[in-house]
N, C-alpha and C positions, 0 to 999 in steps of 0.2 A: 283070042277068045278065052284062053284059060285063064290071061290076066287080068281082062274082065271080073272072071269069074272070084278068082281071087281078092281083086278088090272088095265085088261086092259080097265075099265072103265076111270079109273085114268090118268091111260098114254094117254088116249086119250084126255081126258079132257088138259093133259099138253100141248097137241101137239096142241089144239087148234080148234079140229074136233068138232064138235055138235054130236049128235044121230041121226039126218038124214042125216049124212057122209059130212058135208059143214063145210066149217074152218069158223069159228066166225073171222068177218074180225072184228079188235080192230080200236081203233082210231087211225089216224095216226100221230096224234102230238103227243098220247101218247106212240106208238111204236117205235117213232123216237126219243123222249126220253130216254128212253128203252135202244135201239140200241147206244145212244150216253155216255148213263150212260156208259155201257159196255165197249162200246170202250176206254174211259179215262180210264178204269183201278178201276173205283169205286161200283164195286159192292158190295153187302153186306157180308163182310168175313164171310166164314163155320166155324162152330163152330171148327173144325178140325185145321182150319189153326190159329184160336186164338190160341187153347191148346197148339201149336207147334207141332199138329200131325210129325211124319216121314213118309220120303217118301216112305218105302215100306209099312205103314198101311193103309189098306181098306180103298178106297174114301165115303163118307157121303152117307147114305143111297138116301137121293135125285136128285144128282149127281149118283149113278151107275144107279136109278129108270130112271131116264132120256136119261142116255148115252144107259140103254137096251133098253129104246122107239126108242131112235132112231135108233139103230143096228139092232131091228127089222124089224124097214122099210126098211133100207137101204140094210138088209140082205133077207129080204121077208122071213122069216120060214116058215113053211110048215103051221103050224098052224095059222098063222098069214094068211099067202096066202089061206089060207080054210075059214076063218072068215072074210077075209077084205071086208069092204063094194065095191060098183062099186064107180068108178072115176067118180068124179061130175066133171062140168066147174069149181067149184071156185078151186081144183084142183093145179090149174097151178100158179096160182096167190100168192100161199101159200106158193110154192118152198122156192122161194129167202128168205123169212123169215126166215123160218127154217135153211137154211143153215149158214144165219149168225149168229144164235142162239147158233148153233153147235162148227162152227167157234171162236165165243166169249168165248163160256166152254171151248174148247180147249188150248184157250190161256191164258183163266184166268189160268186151269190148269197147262200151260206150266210154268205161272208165278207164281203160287204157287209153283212148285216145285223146279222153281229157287230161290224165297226166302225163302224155307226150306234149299235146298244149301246155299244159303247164312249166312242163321241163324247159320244153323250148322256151317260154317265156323267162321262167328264171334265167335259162343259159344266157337268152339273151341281155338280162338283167346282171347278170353277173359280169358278162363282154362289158356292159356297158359302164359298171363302177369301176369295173377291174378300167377302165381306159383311165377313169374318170380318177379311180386311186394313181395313176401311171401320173397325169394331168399336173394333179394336186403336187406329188413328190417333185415331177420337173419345175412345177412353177415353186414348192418349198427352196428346191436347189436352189431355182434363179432366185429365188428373194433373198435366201442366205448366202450366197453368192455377191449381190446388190447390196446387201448387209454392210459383209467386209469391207468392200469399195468404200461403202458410205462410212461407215468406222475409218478407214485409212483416210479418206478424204477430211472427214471431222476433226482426225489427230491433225492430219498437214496442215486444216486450215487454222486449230488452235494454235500451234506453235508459230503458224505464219501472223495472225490475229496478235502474239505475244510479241515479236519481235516488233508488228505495229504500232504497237501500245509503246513496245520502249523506246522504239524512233520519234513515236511521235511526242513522248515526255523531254528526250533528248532537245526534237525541234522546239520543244516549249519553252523548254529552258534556253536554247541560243536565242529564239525569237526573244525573251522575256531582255536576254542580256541586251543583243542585239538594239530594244527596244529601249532600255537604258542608255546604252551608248549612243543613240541618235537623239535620245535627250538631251544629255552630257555635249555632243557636239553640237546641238540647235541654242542650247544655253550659251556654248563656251562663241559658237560662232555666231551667235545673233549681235545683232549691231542697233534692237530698238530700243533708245531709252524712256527712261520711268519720268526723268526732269527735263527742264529746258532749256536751253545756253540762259534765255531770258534770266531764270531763275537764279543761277550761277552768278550771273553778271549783278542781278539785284541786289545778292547775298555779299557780293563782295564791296561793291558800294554801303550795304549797312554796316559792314564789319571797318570801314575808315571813317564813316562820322562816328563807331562807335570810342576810334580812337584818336580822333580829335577831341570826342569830349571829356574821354579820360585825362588828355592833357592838358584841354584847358579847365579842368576842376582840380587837377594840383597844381598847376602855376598857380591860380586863383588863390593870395592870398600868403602866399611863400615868401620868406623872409631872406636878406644875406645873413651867411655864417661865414668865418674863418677856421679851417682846421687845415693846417695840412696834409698832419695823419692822415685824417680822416679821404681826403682831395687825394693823395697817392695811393691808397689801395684802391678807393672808386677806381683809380684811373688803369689798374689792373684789371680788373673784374669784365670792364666793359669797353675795350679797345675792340675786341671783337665783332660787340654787337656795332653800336657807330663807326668803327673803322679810325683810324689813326689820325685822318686829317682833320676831321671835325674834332676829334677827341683835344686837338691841339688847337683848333678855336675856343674849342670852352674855357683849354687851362689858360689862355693866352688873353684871354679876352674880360676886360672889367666890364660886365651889364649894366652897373651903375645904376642898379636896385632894379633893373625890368628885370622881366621874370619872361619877356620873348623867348632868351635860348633855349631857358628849362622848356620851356612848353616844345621847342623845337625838336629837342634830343630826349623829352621822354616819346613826341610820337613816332621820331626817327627810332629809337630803340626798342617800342612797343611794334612796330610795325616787321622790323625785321626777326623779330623774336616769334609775331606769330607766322611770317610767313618761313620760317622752317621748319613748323609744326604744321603746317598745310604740307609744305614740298617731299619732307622727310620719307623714310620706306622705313625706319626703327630710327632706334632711340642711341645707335652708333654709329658715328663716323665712317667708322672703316666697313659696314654692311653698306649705308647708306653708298658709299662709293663704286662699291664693287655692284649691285643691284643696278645705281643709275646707267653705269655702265652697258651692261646685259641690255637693260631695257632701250636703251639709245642704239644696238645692235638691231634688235628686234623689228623695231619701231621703221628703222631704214630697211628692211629685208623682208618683211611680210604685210599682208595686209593690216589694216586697221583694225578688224573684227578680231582677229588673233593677235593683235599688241596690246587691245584691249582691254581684253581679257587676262590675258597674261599677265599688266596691269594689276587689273583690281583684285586678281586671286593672289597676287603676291603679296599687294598692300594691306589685302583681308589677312594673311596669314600671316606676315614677317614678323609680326608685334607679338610682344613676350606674351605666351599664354597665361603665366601665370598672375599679371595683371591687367586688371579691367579696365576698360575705359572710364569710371568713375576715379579709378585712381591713378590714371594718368592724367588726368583734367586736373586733380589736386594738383598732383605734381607740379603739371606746368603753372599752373595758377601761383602757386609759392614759389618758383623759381623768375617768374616776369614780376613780381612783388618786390623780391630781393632787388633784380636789378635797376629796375624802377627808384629804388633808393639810393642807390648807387650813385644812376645819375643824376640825381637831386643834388647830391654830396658832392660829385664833382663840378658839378655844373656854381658850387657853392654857396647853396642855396637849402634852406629846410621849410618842408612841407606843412601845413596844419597839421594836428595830431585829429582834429576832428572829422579831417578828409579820410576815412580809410580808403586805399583803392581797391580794396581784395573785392567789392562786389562788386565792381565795374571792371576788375580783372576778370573775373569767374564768366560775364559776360562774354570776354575778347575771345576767351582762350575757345567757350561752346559755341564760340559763331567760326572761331577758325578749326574745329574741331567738325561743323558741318560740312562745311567749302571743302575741307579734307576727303571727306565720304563722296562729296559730289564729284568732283576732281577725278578725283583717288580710285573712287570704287562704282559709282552709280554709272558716269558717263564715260559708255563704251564705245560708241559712233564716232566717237571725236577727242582729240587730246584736248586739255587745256590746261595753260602752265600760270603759274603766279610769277607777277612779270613784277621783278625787285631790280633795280642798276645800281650795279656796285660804284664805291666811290672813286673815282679816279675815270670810268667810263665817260667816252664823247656824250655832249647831249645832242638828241635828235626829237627834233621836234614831232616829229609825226608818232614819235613812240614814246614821249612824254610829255611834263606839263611842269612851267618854270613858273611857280606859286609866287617869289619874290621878286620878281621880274620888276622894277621900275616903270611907270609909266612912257611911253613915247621911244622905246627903247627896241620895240619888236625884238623878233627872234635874233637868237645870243648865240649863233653855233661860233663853233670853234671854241668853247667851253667845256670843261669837265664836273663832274656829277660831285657835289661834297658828301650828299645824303639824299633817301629816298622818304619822304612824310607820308603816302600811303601803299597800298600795295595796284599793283597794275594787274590786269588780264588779258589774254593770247589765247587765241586758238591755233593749232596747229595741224596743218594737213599733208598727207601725203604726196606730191606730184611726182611727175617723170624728170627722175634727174637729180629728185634729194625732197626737203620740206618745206613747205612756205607757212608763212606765220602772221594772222591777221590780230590788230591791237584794239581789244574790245573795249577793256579801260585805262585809259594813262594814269602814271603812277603821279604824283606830287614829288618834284624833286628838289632839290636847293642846290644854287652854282658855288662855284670855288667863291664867288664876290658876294658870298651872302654876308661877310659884316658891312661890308659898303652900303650892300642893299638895303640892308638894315640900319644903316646910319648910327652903328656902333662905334666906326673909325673913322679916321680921316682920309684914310687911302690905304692901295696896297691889296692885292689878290691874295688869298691864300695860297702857299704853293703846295701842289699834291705831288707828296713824296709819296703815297701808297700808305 
């Protein structure tokens, strides 16, 4: 009971009453003070509201002490209405105080528990960046993290990308060679030609009427002389070209004004003269020899594509660079000129001065100058040889043509060769076992018995001493 009493000694004291039931009137500039603090919102925060009490924990023991003073007035309890003093005058004057008292906690409370709303709110707003700052940094790391990789990976794949590039300029360049040398060997190993045997074989037939008609346009007309000077140095000069045993029909022999021999042994000498300018590989002996050689190796030991070739690059190149083919065409031209006189001289016999032969030379020499290329360098697929028979050689009929032949006489074998009048051609092929060799054109030849045939003499063979 006495704690009762004490209490509501307290509350009364709060509410302002005295002990003989009269409100303690305050001052009133300090009430209005009071009243104004209030009102702005400035009262002294509860300890509760610093702590950041929540809103459903118990109001501050001073605040519920107060809020029950006043529910008890307001409520009148029983106990309260058994105890409460009489109503004095000052009473009435008190009211309005109290209510704004009331009113002010009210608010302040209202406003507390909107800025616990509030707080809460932020805090929660703050959880939620704060997570969201957390977020950001870990997905910063991983991206910067992802970064580096991707930088490492960028470098690896430049310098893998660089070595790319120089393999693949490396592979461009073997390809590029590569690409050349399967040129080079479809070139060197092809075997299709540009001509045709036909061609060849035509070209060599124009090239013996053209030297028939050379000879029959310097007999025509050709007079006898006597020199012997003159008859022994011919007979040096062109032992070579004629060969010895005809050379010794000429010196041996009175023509008795025909001019048949001349005409014989300029095409017998024209003929051999150009067929070493077709057959040749340079312009000396001693090359020529050692080359034919090689290429007679060759030719038996590989294919034809590769002897071919081998051929026509050597024939392309063995000739002196420093001269051209227009001035080896001179060349030869004035040196079949020369000889051509020669045998006139020996043969004993001088030409017109109005026959020159040099253009009907110039002729010989560019058509055996072509058959050369063809031969020589064009035709790869196939050999073919200029088919010349030396003198003193068996005749065979199937691989030449006996021009003086006497009528009713037929074939003359068991006869030897004095001279060849035009040039012959061969093809020659590889078989199992060695070469075989087909005879495209016979040559014109003359037997040991050409003054007989010719009805020069009265008898008597030539004998072939070589």
């Amino acid at each position: 009971m006495e704690g009762f009493r004490s209490i509501a000694s307290h509350i009364t004291n709060k509410m302002g009453l005295t002990d003989s039931g009269e409100t303690s009137a305050p001052d009133p500039a300090t009430a209005a003070g009071e009243d104004l603090s209030k009102s702005m919102g400035d009262p002294e925060p509860s300890p509760d509201v610093l702590q950041g009490r929540n809103q459903g924990e118990p109001r501050s023991p001073r605040i519920d002490r107060e809020s029950s003073g006043h529910d008890a007035r307001r409520g009148e309890s029983p106990r309260r209405m058994a105890t409460a003093r009489p109503t004095v005058a000052g009473d009435a004057s008190s009211r309005p105080k109290e209510d704004r008292h009331t009113s002010t906690i009210q608010r302040m409370d209202r406003e507390i528990a909107k800025l616990k709303r509030d707080l809460e709110m932020m805090t929660r707003h703050v959880s939620h960046w704060h997570n969201e700052t957390m977020r950001c940094q870990s997905e910063i790391n991983t991206s910067r993290t992802n970064l580096e990789l991707a930088q490492r990976e960028i470098s690896k794949a430049s310098k893998h990308t660089e070595t790319l590039v120089k393999e693949n300029t490396q592979l461009g360049e073997l390809l590029e060679t590569r690409r050349q040398e399967l040129q080079d060997a479809q070139r060197f190993m092809g075997t299709e030609d540009t001509f045709a045997e036909s061609e060849v074989v035509q070209e060599v037939h124009g090239l013996n009427t053209e030297i028939f008609n050379l000879a029959r346009s310097m007999a025509d007309g050709a007079v006898p002389v006597q020199n012997k000077d003159m008859k022994r140095a011919a007979s040096e000069e062109i032992i070579h070209a004629l060969g010895r045993p005809f050379v010794s029909v000429l010196e041996s022999t009175d023509p008795q004004g025909d001019t048949i021999l001349l005409e014989i042994a300029i095409q017998a000498a024209a003929t051999r003269f150009l067929a070493w300018i077709i057959s040749t590989w340079t312009r000396k002996a001693e090359s020529d020899s050692v080359l034919s050689s090689i290429y007679e190796r060759i030719r038996r030991s590989e294919n034809q594509s590769v002897a071919g070739q081998w051929r026509a690059l050597t024939r392309k190149f063995a000739q002196a660079e420093q001269v051209s083919a227009r001035q080896q065409e001179d060349s030869y031209r004035q040196k079949l000129v020369t000889l051509l006189q020669h045998v006139a001289a020996l043969s004993r016999m001088r030409t017109p001065s109005e026959r020159d032969p040099r253009e009907l030379v110039q002729i010989l020499v560019s058509k055996a100058f072509k058959i050369r290329h063809l031969i020589g360098e064009a035709m790869k697929s196939s050999e073919y040889e200029i088919l010349l028979k030396q003198p003193g050689a068996a005749f065979v009929a199937e691989d030449m043509k006996d021009v003086y032949c006497p009528r009713g006489k037929g074939k003359r074998t068991g006869l030897s060769v004095l001279y060849c009048a035009s040039l012959g051609l061969r093809r020659v092929e590889k078989v199992e076992g060695g070469l075989r060799s087909t005879t495209l054109v016979k040559p014109d030849v003359g037997l040991q018995t050409l003054v007989e045939d010719l009805g020069l003499a009265d008898g008597g063979d030539v004998k072939m001493s070589g």
